[in-house]
N, CA, C, O and CB atoms as a CASP TS submission, in Angstrom:
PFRMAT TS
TARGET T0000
AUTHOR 0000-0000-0000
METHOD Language model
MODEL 1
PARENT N/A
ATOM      1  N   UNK     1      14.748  24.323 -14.088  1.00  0.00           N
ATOM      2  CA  UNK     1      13.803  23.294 -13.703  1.00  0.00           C
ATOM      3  C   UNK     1      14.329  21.915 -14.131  1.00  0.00           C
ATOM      4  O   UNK     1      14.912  21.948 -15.215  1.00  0.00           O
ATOM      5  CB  UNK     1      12.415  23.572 -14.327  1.00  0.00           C
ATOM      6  N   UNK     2      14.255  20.535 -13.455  1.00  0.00           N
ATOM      7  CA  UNK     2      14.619  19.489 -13.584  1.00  0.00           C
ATOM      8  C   UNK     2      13.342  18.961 -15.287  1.00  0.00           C
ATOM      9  O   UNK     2      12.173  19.191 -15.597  1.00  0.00           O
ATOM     10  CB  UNK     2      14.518  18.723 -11.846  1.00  0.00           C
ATOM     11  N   UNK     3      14.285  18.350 -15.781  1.00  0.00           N
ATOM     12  CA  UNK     3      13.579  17.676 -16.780  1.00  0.00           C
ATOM     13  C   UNK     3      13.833  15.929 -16.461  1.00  0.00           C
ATOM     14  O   UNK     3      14.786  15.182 -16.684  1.00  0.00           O
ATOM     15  CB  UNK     3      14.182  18.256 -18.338  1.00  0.00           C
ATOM     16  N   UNK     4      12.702  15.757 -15.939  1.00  0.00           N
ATOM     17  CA  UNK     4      12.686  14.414 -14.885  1.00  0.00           C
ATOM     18  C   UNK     4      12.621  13.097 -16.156  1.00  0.00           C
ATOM     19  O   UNK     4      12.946  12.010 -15.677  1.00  0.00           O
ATOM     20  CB  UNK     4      10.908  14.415 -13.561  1.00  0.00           C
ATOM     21  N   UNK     5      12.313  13.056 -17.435  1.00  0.00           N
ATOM     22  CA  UNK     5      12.492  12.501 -18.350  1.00  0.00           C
ATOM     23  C   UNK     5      14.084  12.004 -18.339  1.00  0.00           C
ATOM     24  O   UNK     5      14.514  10.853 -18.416  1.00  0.00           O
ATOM     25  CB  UNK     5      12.001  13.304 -19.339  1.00  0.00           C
ATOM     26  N   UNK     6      14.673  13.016 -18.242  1.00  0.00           N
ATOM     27  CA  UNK     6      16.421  13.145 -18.978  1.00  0.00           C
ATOM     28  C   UNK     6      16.605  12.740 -17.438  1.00  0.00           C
ATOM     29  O   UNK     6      17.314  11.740 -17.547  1.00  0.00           O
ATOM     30  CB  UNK     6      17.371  15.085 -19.802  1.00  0.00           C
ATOM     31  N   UNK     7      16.437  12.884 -16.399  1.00  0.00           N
ATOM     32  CA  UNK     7      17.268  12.097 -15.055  1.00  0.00           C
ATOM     33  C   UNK     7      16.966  11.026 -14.888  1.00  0.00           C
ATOM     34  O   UNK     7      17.975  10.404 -14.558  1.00  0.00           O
ATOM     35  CB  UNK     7      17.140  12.546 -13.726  1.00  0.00           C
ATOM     36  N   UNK     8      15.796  10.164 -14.936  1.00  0.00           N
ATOM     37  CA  UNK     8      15.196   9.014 -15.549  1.00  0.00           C
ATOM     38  C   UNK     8      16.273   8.349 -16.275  1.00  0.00           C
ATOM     39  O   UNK     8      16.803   7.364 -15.761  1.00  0.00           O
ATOM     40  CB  UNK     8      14.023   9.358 -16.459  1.00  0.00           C
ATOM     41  N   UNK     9      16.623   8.743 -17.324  1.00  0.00           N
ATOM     42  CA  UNK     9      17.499   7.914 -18.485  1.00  0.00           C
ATOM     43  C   UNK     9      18.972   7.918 -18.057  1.00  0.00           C
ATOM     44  O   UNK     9      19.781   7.102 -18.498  1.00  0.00           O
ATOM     45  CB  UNK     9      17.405   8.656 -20.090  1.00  0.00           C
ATOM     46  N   UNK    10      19.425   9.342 -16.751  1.00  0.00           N
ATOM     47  CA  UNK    10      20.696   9.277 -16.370  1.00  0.00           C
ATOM     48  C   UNK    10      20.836   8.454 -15.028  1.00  0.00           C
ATOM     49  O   UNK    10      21.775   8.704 -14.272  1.00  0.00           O
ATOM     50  CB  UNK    10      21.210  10.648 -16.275  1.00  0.00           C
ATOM     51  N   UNK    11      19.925   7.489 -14.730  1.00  0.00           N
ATOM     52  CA  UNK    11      19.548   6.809 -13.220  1.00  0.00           C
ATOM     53  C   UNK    11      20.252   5.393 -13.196  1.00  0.00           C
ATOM     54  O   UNK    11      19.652   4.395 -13.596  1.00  0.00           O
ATOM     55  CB  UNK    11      17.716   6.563 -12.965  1.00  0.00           C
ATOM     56  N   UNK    12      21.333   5.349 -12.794  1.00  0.00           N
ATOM     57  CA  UNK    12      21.849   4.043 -12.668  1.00  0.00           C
ATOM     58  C   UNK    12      21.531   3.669 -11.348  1.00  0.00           C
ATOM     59  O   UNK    12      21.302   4.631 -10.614  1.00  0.00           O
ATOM     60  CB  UNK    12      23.290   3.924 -12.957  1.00  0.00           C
ATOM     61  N   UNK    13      21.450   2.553 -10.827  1.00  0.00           N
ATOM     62  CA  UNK    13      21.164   2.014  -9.032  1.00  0.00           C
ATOM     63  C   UNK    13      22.127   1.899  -8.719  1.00  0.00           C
ATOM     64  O   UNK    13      23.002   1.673  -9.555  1.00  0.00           O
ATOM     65  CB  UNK    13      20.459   0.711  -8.502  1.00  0.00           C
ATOM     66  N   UNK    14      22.386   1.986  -7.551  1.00  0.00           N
ATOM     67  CA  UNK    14      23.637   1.353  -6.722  1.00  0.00           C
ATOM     68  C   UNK    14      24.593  -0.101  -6.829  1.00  0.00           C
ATOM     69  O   UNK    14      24.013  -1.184  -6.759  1.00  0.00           O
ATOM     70  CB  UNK    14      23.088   1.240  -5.486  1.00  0.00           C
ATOM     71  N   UNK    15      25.538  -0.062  -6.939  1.00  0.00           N
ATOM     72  CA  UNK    15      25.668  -1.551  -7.250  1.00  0.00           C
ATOM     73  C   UNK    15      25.482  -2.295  -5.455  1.00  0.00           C
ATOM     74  O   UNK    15      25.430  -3.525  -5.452  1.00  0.00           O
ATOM     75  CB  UNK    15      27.536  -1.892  -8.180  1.00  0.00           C
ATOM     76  N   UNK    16      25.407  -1.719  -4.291  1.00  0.00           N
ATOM     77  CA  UNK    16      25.474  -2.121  -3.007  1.00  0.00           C
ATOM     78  C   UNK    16      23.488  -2.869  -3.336  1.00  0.00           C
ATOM     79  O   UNK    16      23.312  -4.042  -3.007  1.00  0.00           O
ATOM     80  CB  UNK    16      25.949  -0.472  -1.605  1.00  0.00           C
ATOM     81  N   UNK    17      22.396  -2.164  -3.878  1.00  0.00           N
ATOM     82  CA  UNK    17      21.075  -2.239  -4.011  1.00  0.00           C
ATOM     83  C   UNK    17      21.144  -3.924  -4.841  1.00  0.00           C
ATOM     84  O   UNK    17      20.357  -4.801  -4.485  1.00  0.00           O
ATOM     85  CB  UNK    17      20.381  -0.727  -4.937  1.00  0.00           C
ATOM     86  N   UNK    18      21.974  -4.123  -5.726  1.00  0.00           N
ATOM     87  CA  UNK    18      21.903  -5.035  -6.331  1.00  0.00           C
ATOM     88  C   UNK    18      21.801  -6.227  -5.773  1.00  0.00           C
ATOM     89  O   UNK    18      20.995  -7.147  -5.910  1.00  0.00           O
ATOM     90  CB  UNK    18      22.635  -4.969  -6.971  1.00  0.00           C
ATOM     91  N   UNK    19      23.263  -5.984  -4.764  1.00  0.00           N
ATOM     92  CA  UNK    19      24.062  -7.359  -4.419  1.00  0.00           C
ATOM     93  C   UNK    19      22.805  -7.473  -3.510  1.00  0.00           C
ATOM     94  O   UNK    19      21.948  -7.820  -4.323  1.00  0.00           O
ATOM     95  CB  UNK    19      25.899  -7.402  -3.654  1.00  0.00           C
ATOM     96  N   UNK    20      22.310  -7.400  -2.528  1.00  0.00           N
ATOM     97  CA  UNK    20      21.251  -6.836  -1.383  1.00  0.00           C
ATOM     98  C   UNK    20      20.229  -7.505  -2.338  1.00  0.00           C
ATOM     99  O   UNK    20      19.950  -8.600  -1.849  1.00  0.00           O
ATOM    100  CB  UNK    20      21.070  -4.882  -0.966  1.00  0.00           C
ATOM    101  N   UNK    21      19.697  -7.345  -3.250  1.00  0.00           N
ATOM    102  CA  UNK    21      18.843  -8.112  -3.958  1.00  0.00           C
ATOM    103  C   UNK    21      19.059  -9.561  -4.428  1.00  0.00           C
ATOM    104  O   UNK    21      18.137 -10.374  -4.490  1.00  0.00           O
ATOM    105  CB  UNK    21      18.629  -7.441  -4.922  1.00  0.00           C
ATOM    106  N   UNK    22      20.003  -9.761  -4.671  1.00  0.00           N
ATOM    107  CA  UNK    22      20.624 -10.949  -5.149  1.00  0.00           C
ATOM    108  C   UNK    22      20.465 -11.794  -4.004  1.00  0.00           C
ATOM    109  O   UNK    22      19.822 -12.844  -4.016  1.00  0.00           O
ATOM    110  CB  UNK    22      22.090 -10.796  -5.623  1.00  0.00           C
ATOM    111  N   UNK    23      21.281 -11.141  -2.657  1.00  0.00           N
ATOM    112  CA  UNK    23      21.181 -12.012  -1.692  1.00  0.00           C
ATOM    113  C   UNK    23      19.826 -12.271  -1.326  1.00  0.00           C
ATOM    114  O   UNK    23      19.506 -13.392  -0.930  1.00  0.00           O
ATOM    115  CB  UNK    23      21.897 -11.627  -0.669  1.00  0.00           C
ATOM    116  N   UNK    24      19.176 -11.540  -1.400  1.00  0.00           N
ATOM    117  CA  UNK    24      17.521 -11.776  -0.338  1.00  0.00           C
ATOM    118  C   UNK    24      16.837 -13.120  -1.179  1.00  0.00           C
ATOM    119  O   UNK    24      16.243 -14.101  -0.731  1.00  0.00           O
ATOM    120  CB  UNK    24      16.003  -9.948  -0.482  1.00  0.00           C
ATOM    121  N   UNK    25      17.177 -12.740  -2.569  1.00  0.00           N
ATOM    122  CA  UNK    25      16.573 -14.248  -3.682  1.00  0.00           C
ATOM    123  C   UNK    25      17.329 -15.062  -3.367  1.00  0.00           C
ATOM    124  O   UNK    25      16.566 -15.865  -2.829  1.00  0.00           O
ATOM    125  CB  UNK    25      16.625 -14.284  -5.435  1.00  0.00           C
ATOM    126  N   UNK    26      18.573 -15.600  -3.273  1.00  0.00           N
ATOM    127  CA  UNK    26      19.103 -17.049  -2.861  1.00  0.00           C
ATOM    128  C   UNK    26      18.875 -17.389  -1.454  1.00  0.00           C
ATOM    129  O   UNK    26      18.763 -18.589  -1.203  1.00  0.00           O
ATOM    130  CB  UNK    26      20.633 -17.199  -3.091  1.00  0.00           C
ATOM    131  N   UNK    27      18.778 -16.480  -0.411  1.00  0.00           N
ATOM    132  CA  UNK    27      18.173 -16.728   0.610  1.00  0.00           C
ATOM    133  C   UNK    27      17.044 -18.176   1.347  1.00  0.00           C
ATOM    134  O   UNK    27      15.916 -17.919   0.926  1.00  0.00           O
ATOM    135  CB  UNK    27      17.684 -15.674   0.445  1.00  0.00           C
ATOM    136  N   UNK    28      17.008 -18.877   1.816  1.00  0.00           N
ATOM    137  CA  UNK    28      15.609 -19.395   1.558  1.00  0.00           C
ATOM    138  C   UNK    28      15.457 -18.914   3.213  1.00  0.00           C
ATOM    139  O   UNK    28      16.071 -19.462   4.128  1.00  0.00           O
ATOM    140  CB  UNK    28      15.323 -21.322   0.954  1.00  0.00           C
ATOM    141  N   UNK    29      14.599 -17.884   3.363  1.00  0.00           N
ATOM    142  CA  UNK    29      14.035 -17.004   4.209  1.00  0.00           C
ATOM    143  C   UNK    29      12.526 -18.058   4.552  1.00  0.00           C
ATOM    144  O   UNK    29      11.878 -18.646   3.687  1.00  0.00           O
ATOM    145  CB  UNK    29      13.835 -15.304   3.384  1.00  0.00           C
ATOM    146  N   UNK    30      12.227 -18.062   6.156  1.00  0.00           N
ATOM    147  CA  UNK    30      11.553 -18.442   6.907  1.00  0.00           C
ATOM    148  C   UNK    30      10.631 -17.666   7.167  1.00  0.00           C
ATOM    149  O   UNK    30      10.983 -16.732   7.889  1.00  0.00           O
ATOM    150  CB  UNK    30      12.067 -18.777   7.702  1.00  0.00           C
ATOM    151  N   UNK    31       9.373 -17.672   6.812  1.00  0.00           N
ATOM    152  CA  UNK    31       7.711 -16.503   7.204  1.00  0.00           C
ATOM    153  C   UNK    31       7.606 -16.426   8.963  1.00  0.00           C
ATOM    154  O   UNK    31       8.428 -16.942   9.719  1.00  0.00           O
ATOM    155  CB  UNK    31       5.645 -17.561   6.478  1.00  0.00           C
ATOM    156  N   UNK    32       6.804 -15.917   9.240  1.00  0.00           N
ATOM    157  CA  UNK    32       6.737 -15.579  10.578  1.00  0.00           C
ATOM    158  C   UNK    32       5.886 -16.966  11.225  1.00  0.00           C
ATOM    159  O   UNK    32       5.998 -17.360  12.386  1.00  0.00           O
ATOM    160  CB  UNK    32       5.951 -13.999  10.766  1.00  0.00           C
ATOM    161  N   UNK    33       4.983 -17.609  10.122  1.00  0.00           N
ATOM    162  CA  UNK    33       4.097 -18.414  10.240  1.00  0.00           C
ATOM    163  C   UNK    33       5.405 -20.182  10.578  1.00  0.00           C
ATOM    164  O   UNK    33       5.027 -21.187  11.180  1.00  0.00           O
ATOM    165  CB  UNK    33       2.923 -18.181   8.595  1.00  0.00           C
ATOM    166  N   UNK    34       6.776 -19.994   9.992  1.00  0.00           N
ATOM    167  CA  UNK    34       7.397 -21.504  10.055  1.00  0.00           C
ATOM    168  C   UNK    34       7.797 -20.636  11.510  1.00  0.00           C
ATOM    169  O   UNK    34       7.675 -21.343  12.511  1.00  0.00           O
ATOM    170  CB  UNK    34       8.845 -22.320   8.637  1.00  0.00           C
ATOM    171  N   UNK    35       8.108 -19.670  11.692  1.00  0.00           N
ATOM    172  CA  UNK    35       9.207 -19.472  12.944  1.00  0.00           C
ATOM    173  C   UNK    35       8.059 -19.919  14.162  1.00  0.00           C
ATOM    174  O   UNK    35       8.396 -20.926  14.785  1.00  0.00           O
ATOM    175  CB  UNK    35       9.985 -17.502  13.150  1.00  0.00           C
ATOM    176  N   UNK    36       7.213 -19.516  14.429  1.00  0.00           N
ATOM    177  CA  UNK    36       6.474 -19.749  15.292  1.00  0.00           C
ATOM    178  C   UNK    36       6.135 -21.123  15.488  1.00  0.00           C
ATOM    179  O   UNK    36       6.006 -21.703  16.567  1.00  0.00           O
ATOM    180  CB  UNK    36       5.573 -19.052  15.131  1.00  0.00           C
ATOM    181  N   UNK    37       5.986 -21.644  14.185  1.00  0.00           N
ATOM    182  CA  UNK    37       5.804 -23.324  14.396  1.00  0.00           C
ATOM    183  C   UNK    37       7.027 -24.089  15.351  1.00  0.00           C
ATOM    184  O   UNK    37       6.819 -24.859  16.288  1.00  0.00           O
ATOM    185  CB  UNK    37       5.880 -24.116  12.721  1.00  0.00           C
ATOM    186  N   UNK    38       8.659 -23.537  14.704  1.00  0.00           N
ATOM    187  CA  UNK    38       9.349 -24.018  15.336  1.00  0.00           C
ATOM    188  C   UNK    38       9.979 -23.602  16.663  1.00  0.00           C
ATOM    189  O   UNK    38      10.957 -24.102  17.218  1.00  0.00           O
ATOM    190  CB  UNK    38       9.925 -24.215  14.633  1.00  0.00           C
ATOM    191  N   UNK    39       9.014 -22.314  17.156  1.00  0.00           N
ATOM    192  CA  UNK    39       9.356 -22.121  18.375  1.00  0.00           C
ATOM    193  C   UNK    39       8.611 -22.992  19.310  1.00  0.00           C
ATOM    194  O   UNK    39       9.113 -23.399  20.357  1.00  0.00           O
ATOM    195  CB  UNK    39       9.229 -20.825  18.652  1.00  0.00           C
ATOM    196  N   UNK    40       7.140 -23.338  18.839  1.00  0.00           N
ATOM    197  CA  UNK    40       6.269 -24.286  19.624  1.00  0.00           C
ATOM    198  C   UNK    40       7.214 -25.031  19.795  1.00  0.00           C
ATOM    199  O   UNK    40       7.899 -24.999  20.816  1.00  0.00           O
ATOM    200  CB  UNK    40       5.018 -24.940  19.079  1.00  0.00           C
ATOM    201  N   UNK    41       7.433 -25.929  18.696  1.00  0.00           N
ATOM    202  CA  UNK    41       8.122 -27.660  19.009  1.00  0.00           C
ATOM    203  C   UNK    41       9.329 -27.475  19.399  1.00  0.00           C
ATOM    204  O   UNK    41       9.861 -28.560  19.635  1.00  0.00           O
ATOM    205  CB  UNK    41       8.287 -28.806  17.685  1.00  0.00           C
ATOM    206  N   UNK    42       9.972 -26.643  19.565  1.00  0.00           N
ATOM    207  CA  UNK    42      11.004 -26.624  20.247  1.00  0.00           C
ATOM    208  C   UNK    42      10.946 -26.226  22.164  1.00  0.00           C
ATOM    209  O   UNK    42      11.774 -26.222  23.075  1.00  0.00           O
ATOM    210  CB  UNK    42      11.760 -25.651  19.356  1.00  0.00           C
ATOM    211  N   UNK    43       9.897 -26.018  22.069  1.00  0.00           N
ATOM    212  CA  UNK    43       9.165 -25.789  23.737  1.00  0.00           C
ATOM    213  C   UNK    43       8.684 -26.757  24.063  1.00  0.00           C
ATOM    214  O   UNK    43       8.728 -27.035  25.262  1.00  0.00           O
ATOM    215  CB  UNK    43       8.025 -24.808  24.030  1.00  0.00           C
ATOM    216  N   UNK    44       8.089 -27.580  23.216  1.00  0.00           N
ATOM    217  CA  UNK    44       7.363 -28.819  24.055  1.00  0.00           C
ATOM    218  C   UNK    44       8.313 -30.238  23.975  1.00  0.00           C
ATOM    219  O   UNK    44       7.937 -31.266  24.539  1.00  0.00           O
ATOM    220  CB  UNK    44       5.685 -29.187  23.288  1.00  0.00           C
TER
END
């Protein structure tokens, strides 16, 4: 039987999960709410 305690403590992440995190925070990511704004004004 797994002793989910002891795999817990042997759980390292991915280093690919990291970088992927790193990037999404320096990001400066646009909401659905600016994209739409600038699809208007870019139509009219």
């Amino acid at each position: 039987m797994l002793d989910f305690e002891q795999e817990l403590k042997n759980f390292k992440p991915s280093l690919e999960v990291e970088d992927i995190e790193d990037a999404v925070y320096q990001e400066d990511m646009s909401d659905m709410t600016e994209l739409i704004k600038e699809i208007i004004n870019q139509t009219k």
